[in-house]
N, C-alpha and C positions, 0 to 999 in steps of 0.2 A: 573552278580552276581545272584545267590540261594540262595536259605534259608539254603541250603549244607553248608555254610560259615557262619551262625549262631547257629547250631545245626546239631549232628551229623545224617549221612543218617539213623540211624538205628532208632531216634525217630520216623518217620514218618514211617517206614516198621513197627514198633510196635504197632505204633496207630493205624496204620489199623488193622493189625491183631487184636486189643481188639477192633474195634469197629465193626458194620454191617457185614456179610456175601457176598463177590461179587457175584453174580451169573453169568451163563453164558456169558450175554447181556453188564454187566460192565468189567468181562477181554475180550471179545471181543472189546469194546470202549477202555481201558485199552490198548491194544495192538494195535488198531489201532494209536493212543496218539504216544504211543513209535515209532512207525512204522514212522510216518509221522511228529514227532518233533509238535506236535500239542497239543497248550495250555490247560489243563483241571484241575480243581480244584485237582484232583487225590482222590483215597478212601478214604484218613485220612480227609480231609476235606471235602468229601461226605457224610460219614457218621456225621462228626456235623454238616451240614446242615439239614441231616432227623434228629438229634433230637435235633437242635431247633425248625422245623418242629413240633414235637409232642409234646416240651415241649409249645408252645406256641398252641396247638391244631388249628394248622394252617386248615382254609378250603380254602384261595384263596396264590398264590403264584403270586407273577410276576417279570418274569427275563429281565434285560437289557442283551440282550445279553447273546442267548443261542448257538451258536457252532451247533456242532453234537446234541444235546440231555443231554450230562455228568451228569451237576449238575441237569438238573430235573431230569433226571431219578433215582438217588441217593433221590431226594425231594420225588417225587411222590407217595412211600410208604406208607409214611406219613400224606397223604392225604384221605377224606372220599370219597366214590365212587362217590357222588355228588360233590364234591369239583370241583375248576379251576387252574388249572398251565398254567399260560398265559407265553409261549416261543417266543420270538421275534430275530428276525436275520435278516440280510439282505441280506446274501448269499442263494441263495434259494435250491442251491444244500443240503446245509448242514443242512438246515432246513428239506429239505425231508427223510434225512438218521435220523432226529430227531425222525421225526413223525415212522419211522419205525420200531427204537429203543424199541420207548414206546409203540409201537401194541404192538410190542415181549414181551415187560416183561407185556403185559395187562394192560396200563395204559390209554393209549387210549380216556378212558370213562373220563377223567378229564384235558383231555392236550389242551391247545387251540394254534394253530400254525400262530403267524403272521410274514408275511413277510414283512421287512421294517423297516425303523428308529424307534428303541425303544421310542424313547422320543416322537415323531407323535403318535407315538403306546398307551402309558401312557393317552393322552388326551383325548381318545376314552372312556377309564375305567373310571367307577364310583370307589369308594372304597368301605369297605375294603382290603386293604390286608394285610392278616397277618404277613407274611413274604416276603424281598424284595433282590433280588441278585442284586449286581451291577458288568457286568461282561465285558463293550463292554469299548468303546473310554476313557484309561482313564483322558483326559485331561474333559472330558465333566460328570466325576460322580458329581462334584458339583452341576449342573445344572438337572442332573437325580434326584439329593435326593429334588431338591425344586421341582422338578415337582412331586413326589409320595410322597412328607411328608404330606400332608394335608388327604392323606388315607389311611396313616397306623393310626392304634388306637394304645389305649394305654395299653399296654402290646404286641405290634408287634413289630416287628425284620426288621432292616436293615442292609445286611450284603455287606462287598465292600471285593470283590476278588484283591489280587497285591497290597493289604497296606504298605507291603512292597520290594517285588522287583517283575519285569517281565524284558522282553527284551531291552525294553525304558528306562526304572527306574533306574534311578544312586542315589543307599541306601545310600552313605556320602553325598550327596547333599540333598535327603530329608530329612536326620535328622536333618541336619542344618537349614533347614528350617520350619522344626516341633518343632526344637527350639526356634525360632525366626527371623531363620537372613531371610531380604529379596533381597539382591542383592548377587543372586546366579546367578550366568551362571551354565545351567542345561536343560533337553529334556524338550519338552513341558507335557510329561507322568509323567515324576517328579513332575512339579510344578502342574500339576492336580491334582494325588496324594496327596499333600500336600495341596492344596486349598480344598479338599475335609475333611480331616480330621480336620481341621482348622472350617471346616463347622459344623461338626456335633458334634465336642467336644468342643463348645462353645455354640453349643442348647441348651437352658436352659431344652428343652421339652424331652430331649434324653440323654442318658448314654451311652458313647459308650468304651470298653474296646479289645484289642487287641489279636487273635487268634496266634502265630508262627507257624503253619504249614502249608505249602504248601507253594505260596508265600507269604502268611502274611493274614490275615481276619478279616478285621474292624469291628465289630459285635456289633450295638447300637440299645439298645432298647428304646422305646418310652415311661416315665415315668410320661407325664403330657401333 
């Protein structure tokens, strides 16, 4: 199931076209996406990631799980030439086509590329950070948001990519579950899914409200 089956495909062609400008570097990633059936936030939800990016005058960024490059480099804009986008993967090939990406579009100066388990990765980092992508395992984003919540401030962004559907993710089993029920048979992405939003919409410390486009983008900001 797609977000196709919640809203027409033409929202999401719309949204892009009113938001950000692709450039070369994004319908080359764009098309590689297409090409190879490969997961990426896509432009309509790249471009709200650069401005929450600016609405929150993001200077450090850190991604669970970065792919090729997609969603930082969408980020990276948004960022002051000093700033940090810390990109974590664990495929190193894809991490390299990352760092390649963001020479090209000149980001370079602000990208920091680890390879390896995001959450190993997180305990190295002091904080802040202003804005936080959660975008890898996602039976394990619950356990992502308690390991980065103590360094986002308040006014930072936690945003969780497939809030509501990816490959894994059967959408009538997590709404049931986002309703209440707990003896659901369901993938274990579902009930991740679901334990995650359960997590961060019961923080007293956090606000979190719902993006629809793309597969879905849990977007909670930190209020206290």
């Amino acid at each position: 199931m797609d977000t196709e089956e919640f809203l027409p495909p033409v929202t999401a062609s719309f949204a892009a076209a009113v938001g950000p400008d692709a450039d070369e570097v994004v319908r080359e990633m764009d098309a590689r996406a297409d090409r190879e059936g490969f997961p990426t936030v896509g432009p309509a939800v790249g471009g709200w990631l650069r401005l929450l990016a600016r609405a929150v005058d993001a200077e450090r960024v850190f991604e669970f799980g970065s792919g090729f490059g997609y969603s930082a480099y969408w980020v990276a804009p948004a960022l002051p030439t000093d700033g940090e986008l810390v990109l974590t993967e664990v495929d190193a090939d894809e991490l390299a086509d990352a760092r390649e990406y963001l020479a090209r579009g000149g980001y370079a100066d602000r990208a920091v590329f680890e390879a390896g388990d995001a959450l190993a990765t997180v305990e190295r980092y002091e904080g802040p950070f202003d804005l936080v992508l959660l975008d890898h395992e996602k039976e394990r984003y619950a356990e992502a948001f308690e390991a980065v919540r103590e360094k986002v401030p308040i006014g930072g962004i936690v945003c969780a990519d497939n809030a509501m559907t990816a490959g894994p993710i059967e959408f009538d089993a997590l709404r049931e579950l986002v309703a209440g029920e707990s003896d659901i048979d369901t993938t274990d992405a579902t009930h991740g899914i679901a334990e995650y939003l359960e997590t961060v919409r019961t923080d007293p410390a956090f606000e979190t409200t719902l993006l629809p486009l793309g597969e879905g983008l849990a977007v909670s900001i930190r209020t206290g």
